[in-house]
C-alpha positions in Angstrom: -31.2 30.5 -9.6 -34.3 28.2 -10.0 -36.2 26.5 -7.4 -38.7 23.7 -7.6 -41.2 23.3 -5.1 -41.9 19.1 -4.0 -45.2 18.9 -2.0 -44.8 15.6 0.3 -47.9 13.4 1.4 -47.7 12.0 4.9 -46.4 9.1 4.0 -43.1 10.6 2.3 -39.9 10.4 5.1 -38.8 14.3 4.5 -35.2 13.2 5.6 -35.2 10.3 2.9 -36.3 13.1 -0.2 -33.9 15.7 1.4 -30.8 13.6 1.2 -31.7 12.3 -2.5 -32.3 15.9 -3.7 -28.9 16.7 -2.1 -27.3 14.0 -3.9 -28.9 15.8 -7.4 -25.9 17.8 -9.4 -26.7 21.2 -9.2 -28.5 21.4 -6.0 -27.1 24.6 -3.5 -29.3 24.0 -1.1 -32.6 22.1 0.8 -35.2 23.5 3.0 -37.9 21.6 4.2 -40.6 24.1 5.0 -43.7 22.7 7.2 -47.5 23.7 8.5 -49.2 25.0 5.0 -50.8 21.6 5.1 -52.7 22.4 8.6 -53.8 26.0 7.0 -55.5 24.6 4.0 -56.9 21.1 6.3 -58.5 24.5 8.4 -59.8 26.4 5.6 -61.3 23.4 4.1 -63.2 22.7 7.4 -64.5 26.3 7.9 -65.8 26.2 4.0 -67.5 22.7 4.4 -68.9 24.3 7.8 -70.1 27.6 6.1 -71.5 25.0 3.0 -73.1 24.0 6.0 -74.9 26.2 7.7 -75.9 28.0 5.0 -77.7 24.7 3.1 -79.6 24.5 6.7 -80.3 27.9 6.4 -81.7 28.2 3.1 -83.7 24.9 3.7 -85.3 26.5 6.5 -86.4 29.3 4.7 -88.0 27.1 1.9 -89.8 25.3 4.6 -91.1 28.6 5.9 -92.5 29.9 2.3 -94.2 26.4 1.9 -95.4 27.1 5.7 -94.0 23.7 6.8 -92.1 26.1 9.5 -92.5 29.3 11.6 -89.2 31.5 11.5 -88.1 33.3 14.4 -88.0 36.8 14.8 -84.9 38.7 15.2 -86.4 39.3 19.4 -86.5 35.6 19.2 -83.0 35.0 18.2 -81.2 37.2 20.6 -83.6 36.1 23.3 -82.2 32.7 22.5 -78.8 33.4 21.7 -78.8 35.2 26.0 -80.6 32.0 27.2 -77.3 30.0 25.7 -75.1 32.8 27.0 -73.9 33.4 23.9 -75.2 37.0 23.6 
């Protein structure tokens, strides 16, 4: 048996491309299978948000060795992070 895999953009009507496929000689069966498009839409956001943070990261530090900026020190950063009520 062989099986081809069709990726669908959002503008594709599944039930339209399901019945033509049925209508192909050969063709035992149709699945439609759906949600892999919100895992990689959520991966792609928590890259672009890692990109992120660690661009403003690494910018700060460059400020810091030019002395354009004071870093905090790590008693700094969890003082903040209780004042948020994060820690």
């Amino acid at each position: 048996m062989t099986q081809i895999l069709v990726t669908l953009n959002e503008d594709a009507t599944t039930q339209h491309v399901r019945k033509a496929i049925e209508l192909l000689r050969g063709v035992a069966s149709v699945k439609v299978f759906k949600g892999n498009a919100e895992k990689v839409a959520e991966k792609r956001r928590q890259e672009a948000y890692v990109k992120e943070s660690l661009t403003r990261a690494f910018d700060e530090v460059k400020r810091a060795r030019r002395g354009e900026h004071k870093m905090m020190t790590d008693e700094e950063f969890m003082a903040e992070l209780k004042a948020e009520g994060i820690a």
